[in-house]
C-alpha positions as CSV (number, residue, x, y, z in Angstrom):
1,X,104.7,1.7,5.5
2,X,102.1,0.9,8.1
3,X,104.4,-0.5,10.2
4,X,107.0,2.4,9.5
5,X,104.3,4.3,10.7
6,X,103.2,3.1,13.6
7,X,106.3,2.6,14.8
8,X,107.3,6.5,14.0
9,X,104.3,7.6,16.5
10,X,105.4,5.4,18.9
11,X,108.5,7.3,19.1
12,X,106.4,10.8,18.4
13,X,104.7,9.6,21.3
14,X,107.5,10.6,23.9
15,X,108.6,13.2,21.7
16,X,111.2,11.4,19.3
17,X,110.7,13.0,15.8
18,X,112.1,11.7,12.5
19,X,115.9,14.6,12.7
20,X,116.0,13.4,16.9
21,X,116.1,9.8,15.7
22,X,119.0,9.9,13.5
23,X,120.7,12.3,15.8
24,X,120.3,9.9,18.7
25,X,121.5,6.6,16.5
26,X,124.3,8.0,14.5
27,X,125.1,11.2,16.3
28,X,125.0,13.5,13.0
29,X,122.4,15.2,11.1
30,X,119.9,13.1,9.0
31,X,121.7,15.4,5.6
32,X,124.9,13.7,6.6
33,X,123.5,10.5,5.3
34,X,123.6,10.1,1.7
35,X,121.2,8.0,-0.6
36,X,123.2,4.7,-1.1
37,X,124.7,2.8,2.4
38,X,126.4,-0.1,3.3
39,X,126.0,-1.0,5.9
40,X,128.4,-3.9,7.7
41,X,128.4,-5.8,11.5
42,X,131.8,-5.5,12.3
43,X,134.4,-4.9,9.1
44,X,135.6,-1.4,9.6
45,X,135.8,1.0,6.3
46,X,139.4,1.0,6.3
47,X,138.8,-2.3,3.7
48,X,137.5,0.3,1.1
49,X,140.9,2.5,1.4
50,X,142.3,1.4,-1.8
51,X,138.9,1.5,-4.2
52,X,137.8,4.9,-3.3
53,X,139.3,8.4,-3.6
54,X,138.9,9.4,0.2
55,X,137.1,8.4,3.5
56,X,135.9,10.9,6.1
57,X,134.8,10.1,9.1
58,X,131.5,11.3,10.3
59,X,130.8,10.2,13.8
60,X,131.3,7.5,16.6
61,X,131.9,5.2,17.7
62,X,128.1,6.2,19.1
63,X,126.6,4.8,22.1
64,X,125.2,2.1,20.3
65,X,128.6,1.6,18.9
66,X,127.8,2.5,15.2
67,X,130.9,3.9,13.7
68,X,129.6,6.1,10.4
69,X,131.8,7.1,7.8
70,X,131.6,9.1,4.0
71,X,132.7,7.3,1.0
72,X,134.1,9.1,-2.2
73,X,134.5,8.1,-5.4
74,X,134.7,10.3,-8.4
75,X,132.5,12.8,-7.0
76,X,129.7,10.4,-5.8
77,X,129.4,9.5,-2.3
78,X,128.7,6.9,0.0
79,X,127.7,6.5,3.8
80,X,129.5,3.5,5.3
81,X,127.8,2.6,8.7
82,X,129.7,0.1,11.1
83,X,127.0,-1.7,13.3
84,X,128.7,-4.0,15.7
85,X,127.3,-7.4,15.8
86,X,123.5,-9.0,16.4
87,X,120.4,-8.0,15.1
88,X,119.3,-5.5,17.1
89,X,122.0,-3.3,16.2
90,X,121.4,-3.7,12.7
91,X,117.3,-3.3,13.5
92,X,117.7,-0.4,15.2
93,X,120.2,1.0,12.5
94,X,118.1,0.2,9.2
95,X,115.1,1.9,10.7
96,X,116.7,5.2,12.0
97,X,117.7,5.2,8.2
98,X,114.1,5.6,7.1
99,X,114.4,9.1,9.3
100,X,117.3,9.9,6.6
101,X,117.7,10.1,2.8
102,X,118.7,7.0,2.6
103,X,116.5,4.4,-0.5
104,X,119.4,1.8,-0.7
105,X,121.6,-0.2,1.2
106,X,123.9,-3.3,1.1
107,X,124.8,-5.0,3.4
108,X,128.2,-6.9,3.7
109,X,129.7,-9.3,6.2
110,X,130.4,-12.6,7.0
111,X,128.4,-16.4,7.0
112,X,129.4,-19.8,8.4
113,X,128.7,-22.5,5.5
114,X,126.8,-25.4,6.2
115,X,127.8,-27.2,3.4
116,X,131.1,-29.3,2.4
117,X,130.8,-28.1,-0.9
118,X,131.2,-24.6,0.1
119,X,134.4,-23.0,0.5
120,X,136.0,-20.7,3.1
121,X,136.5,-17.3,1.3
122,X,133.6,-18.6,-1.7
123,X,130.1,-15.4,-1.4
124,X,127.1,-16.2,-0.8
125,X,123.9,-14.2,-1.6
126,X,121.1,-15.0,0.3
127,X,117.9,-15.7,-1.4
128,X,115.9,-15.5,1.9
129,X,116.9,-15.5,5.8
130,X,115.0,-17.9,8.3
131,X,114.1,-16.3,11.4
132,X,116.0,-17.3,14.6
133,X,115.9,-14.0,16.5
134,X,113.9,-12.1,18.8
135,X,113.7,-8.4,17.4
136,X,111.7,-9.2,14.5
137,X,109.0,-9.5,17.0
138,X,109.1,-5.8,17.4
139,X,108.4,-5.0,13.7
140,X,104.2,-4.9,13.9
141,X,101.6,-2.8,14.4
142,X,99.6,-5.7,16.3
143,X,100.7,-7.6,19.4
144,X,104.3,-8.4,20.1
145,X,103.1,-11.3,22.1
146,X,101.0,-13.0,18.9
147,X,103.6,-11.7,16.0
148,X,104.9,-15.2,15.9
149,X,108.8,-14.8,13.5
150,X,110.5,-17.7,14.2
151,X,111.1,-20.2,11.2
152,X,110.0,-17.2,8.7
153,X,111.7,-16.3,5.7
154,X,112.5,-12.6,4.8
155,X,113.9,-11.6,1.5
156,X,115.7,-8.9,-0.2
157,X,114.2,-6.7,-2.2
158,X,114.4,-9.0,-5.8
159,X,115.3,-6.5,-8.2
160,X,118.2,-5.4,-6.0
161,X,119.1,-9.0,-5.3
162,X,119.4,-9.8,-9.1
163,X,121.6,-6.8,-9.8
164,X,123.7,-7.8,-6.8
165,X,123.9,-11.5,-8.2
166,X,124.7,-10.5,-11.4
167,X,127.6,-7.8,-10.4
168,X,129.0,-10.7,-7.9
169,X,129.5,-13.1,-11.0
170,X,130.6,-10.0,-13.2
171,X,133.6,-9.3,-10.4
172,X,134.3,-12.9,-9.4
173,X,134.8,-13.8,-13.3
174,X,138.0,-15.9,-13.8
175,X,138.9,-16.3,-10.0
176,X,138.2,-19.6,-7.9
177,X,135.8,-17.3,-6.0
178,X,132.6,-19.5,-6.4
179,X,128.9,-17.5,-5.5
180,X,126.7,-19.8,-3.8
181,X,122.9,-19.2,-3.3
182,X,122.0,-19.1,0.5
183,X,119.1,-20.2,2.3
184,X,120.3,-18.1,5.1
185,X,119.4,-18.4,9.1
186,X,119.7,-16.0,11.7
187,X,120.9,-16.8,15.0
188,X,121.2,-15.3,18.2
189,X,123.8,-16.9,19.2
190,X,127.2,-18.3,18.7
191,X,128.0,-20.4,21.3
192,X,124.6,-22.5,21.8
193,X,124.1,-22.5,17.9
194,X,126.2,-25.5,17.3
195,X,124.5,-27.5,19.6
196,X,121.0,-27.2,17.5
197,X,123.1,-27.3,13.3
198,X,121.1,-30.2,12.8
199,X,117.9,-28.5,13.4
200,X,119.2,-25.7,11.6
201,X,120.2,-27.8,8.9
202,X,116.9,-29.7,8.4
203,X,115.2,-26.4,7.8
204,X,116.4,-26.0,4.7
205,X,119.3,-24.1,5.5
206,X,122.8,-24.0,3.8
207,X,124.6,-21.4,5.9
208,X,123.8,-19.1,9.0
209,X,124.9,-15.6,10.8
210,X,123.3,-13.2,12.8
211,X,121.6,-10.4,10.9
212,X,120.2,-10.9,7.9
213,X,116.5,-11.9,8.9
214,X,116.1,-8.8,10.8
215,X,117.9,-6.3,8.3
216,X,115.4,-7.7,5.7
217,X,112.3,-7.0,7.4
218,X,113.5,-3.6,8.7
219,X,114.4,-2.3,5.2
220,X,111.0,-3.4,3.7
221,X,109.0,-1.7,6.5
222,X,111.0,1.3,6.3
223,X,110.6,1.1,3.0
224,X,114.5,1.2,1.6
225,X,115.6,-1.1,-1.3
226,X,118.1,-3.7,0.3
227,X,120.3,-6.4,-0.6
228,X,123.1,-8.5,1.2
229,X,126.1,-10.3,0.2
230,X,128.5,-12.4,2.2
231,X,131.9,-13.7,2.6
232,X,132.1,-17.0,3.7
233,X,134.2,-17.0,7.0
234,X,133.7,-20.5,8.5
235,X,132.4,-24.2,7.5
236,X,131.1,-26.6,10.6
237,X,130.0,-29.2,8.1
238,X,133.5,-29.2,7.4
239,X,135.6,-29.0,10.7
240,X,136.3,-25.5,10.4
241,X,134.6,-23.6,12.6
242,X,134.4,-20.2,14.2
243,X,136.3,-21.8,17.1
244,X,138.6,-24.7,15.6
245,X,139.9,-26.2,12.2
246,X,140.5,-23.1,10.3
247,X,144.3,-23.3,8.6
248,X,146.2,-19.6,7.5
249,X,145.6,-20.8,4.2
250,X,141.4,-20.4,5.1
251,X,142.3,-16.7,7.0
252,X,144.4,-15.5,3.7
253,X,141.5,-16.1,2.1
254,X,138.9,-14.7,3.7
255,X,140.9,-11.2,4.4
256,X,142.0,-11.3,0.5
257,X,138.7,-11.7,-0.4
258,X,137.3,-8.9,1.9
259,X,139.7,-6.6,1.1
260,X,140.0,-7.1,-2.8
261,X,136.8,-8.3,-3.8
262,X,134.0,-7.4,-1.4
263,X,134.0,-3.1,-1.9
264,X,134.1,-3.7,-5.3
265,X,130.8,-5.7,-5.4
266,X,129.4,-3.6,-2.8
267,X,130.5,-0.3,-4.9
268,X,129.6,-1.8,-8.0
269,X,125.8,-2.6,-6.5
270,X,125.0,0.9,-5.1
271,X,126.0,2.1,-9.0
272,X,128.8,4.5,-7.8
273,X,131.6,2.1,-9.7
C-alpha cells in the first residue's frame, strides 16, 4: 500500500483524485465497477454470451482502448474489462481499479508453450511471471533508475491461485484439456522474442506472453486479490508458432477451448457460478 500510495499523490499532485482516475481510464463512474473483474488483453466478452444471462456494455472503446462491459448471472454481476495488448495497458488498468470497488480479478488470455510436451489448446496457470518488461519499473516509491525488475518473479496472490487451480482441474475433468504449471515470462515483444527463446528458456521458463509480470505486481500494490489463467495459443519448441506451423486442427482448439471452457473457469473463480 506504500506504493499504492505514493503513486496516488503523485497523481493528487496535478490534481488527479481516486473518481477522476477511473473516469479518465475507463470512461464511467468508479460505482460502475463491481467487486469481481476479469480482466482479458484482447478476447472480447462476446465469448461469455452463452454462460451468462446478459451482457451490457458500459463504455469504450476508451482512448486507451479499454472496452468495459457488465456481466450477469443469476443476479450477481461482473465487470469484464478488454485491455488491448502489452503491459502497460494492463498496468495502467489494474491500478485505476484500486480507485474502484474492485478486491478481485482474473485474468484470462493466451500463452505460447515452450515445451513439446505442452499442447495447443492445453491451460496453463502460472505459478510466477519473470520479468521482461519495462513498466514494472514504474511500480516504487524509490528511484525508477535503481528499481532494477528484470529477471524477477511476481506471483499471484496464493490463495487465489489454489482456488483457481483447483476449479481449472474441477472443469477440465474428463476432457484431453491438460493444466500445466507455468513458470511464466513476460515479454515486450513478439517479433525480437524468438531470437532470444533460448535465453528465455534457460531461465527457467516453460512458456511466455506479455502481461502477466506486470498485472502481478500492480494488483499486489494496489492491493486487489489476483489470479491468471491461460490458454495455450502457440508452441515454438514445437514448430508452431505465432507466425508458422499452426494446423486448423490447433485453431479449433484453441477457439473451442476459449469459448467453452475458459468463462466457465473464470466465472467459476470469481464464485459467481
Amino acid at each position: 500500500m506504500k506504493i499504492y500510495q505514493y503513486l496516488l499523490e503523485g497523481n493528487q499532485k496535478y490534481d488527479s483524485i481516486k473518481p477522476q482516475i477511473c473516469r479518465g481510464n475507463f470512461k464511467c463512474e468508479p460505482e460502475q465497477i463491481q467487486e469481481k473483474v476479469i480482466i482479458a488483453p484482447t478476447w472480447q466478452v462476446d465469448i461469455f454470451s452463452s454462460h451468462v444471462n446478459n451482457i451490457a456494455h458500459i463504455s469504450g472503446p476508451t482512448g486507451r482502448g479499454y472496452d468495459i462491459s457488465e456481466l450477469e448471472i443469476n443476479g450477481k454481476k461482473v465487470t469484464y474489462i478488454s485491455t488491448g495488448v502489452g503491459a502497460c495497458n494492463v498496468l495502467d488498468a489494474t491500478l485505476a481499479l484500486g480507485c474502484t470497488y474492485c478486491k478481485e480479478i482474473v485474468f484470462i488470455g493466451s500463452a505460447g508453450a515452450l515445451d513439446k510436451n505442452m499442447k495447443i489448446g492445453d491451460i496453463i496457470i502460472p505459478e510466477y511471471s519473470v520479468c521482461g518488461v519495462g513498466t514494472n519499473k514504474y511500480l516504487t516509491s524509490g528511484s525508477i533508475c535503481e528499481n532494477n525488475v528484470f529477471g524477477k518473479k511476481y506471483y499471484p496472490n496464493k490463495e487465489f491461485y489454489n482456488e483457481a487451480l483447483s476449479i481449472v482441474g474441477e472443469v477440465t475433468k474428463n476432457t484431453d484439456i491438460k493444466i500445466h504449471l507455468g513458470q511464466t515470462y513476460s515479454t515486450d515483444t513478439i517479433f525480437a522474442q524468438y531470437a532470444h527463446l533460448e535465453e528465455i528458456i534457460n531461465m527457467g521458463c516453460n512458456s511466455i506472453e506479455m502481461e502477466a509480470a506486470t498485472f502481478f505486481d500492480a494488483a499486489n500494490v494496489a492491493n486487489i486479490k489476483a489470479t491468471a489463467i491461460f490458454n495455450i495459443s502457440d508452441n515454438t519448441i514445437a514448430n508452431k508458432s505465432l507466425y508458422s506451423g499452426r494446423t486448423n486442427e490447433d485453431q479449433n482448439r484453441i477457439q473451442k477451448v476459449r469459448k467453452d471452457v475458459m468463462p466457465i473457469i473464470a466465472l467459476k473463480a470469481l464464485n459467481v457460478i
